[in-house]
Structures are given as structure tokens and as C-alpha cells.
C-alpha positions in Angstrom: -6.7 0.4 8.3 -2.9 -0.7 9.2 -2.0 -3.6 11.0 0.7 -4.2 13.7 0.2 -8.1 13.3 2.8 -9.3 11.4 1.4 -12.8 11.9 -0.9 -12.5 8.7 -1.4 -15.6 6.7 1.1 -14.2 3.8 -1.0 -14.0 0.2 1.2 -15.4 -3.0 0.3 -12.3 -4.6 2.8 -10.5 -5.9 5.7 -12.5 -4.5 5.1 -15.8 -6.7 2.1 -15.0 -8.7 3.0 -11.4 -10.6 0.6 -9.4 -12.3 1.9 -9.8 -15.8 1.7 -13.6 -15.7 -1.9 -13.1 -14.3 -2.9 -10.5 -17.2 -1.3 -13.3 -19.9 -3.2 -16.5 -18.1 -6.7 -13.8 -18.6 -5.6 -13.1 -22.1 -5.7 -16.9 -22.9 -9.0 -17.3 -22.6 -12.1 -16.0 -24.5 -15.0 -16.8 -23.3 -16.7 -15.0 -20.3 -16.9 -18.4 -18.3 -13.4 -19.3 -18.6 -12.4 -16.0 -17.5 -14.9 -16.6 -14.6 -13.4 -19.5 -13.5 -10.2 -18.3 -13.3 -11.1 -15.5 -11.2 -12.5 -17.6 -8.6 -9.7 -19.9 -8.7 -7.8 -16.7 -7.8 -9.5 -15.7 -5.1 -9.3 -19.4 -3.5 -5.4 -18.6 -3.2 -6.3 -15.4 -1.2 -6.3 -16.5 2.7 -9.7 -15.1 4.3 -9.2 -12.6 7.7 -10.1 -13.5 10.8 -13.0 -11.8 12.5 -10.1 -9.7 14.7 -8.0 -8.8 11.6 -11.3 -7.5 9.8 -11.7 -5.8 12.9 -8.3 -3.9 12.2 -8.9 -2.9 8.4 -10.8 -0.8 6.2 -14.3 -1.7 5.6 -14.2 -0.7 1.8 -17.3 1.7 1.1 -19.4 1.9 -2.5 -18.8 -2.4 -3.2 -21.5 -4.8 -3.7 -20.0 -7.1 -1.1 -18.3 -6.5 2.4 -14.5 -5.9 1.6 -11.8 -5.7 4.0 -8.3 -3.7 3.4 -5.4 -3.3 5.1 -1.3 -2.7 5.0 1.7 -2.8 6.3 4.7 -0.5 5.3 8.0 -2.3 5.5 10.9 -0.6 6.3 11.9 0.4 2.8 8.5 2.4 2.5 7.0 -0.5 0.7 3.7 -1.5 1.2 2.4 -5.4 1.6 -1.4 -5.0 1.4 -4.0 -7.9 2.2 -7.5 -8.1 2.3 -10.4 -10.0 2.1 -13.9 -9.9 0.6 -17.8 -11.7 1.0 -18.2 -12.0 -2.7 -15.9 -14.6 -4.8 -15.4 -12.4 -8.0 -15.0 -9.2 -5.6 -12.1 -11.3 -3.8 -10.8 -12.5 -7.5 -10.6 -8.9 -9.0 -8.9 -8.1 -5.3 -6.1 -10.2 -6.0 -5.2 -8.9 -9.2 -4.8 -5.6 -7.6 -3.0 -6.8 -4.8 -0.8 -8.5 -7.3 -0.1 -5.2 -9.0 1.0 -3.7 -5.8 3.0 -5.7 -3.6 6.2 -4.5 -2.7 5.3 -1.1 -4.5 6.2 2.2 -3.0 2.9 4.8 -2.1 4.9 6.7 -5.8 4.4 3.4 -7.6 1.0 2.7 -6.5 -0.1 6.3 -7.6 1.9 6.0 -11.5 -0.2 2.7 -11.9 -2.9 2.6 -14.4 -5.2 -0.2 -12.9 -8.0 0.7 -15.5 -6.0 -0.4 -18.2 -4.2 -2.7 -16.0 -7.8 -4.5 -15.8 -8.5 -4.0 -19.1 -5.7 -5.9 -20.0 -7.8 -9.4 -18.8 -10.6 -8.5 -20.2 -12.7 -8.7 -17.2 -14.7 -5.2 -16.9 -16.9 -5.4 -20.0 -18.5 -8.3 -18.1 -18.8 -6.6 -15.1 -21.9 -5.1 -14.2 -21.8 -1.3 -13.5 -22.5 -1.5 -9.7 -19.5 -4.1 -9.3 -17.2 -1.9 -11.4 -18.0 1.1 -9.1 -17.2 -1.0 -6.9 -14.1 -1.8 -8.0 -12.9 1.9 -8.5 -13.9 2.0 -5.0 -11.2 -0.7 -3.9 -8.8 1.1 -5.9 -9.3 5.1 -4.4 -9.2 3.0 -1.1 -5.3 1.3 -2.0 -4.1 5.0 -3.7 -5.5 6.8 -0.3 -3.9 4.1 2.0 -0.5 4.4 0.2 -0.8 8.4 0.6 -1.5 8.2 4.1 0.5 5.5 5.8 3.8 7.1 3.4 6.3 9.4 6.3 6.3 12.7 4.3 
């Protein structure tokens, strides 16, 4: 679930691709298949694990494809998670959650409301329900992460 590596390929998530700037470049575009494509140009930004750092995450239970997860906490009780997934538009949606919570603190995590926060690009009335249990999946899986890896 955590890592020790600090050697992970670093994801632009969050640092120099925010999560409002990724909801506005969503809200430009109507149709389904635009949307689609920029999902999947998305999740080409994310940098795909290793076989050994899959090995030292979360295998992310309840998706349609295999997702890893994983985090760090930084000294200021920040989190940097990172991840990866099998499925393209899995790994896209992933990175619009990491996005929202890079940098954040386990409180922030928890006060975020990533159904709206979806909502906002207009991506889960296309999803199919399997893939957005899915997706609720990856989220309980960040929010008990946070809780966990936080000193108390």
C-alpha cells in the first residue's frame, strides 16, 4: 500500500496539471467522444508501475480492470499518491482523482466531494454502472489510505 521508494517516476498531476483546469478543459467539450479522447490523453501522462512497484501497492478491489494504488506521506502529513491501471479510461478517471489530491492532507482528502467533483466533467453519465462502482471503489480505497497512513 505505501512505498519507501522515493524513486517513482513523478506524475504531473496535481503539481502542473490542477484539477480545476482539468474539470474546465472537460467542460469544453460536448460530445461523449471528445470527452473520450481527452480521458485517454490523460491517462498517457500517467507513468505505468513497474512490475516491483505494483508489487508494493494496493491491488484496488470491485474495478473492471486491475488497478494499482499507492502513497507516500511527506513530512508535512501530505500525501503524493500514484498509481496505475490495465484499462485506459480506468487510468484516465485515475488521474483526475490523483489530480484532486496531491499535496492534500488525509482532512482534505476526506472534506472532498469527488462525486460532484466528477460530475463536474461530465464523464459518469457515460460510464457504465460496473465501471462507476468501480470508480467509488478507487475512491473508498484513497479516503482509507489517507486514514490509515495519517500519525494520530
Amino acid at each position: 500500500m505505501t512505498s519507501t521508494n522515493h524513486e517513482l517516476a513523478p506524475h504531473p498531476f496535481g503539481t502542473e496539471i490542477k484539477i480545476q483546469e482539468i474539470v474546465e478543459q472537460f467542460s469544453t467539450h460536448k460530445a461523449w467522444e471528445d470527452k473520450y479522447r481527452l480521458l485517454i490523453q490523460f491517462a498517457r501522462k500517467l507513468p505505468a508501475l513497474s512490475d516491483d512497484e505494483k508489487l508494493q501497492t494496493q491491488e484496488v478491489k470491485g474495478c473492471e480492470n486491475r488497478v494499482w494504488i499507492g502513497a507516500l506521506l511527506n513530512d508535512d502529513e501530505t500525501f503524493h499518491f500514484y498509481g496505475d491501471s490495465e484499462g485506459r479510461v480506468v487510468k484516465g478517471l485515475f488521474t483526475i482523482l490523483l489530480a484532486a489530491i496531491e499535496q492534500k492532507t488525509a482532512k482534505e482528502i476526506m472534506e472532498i466531494d469527488f462525486n460532484n467533483l466528477l460530475a463536474q466533467t461530465g464523464l459518469p453519465s457515460q460510464l457504465s454502472e460496473s465501471r462507476q462502482n468501480g470508480i467509488q471503489s478507487l475512491i473508498t480505497a484513497i479516503q482509507n489510505i489517507a486514514n490509515e497512513m495519517t500519525p494520530a
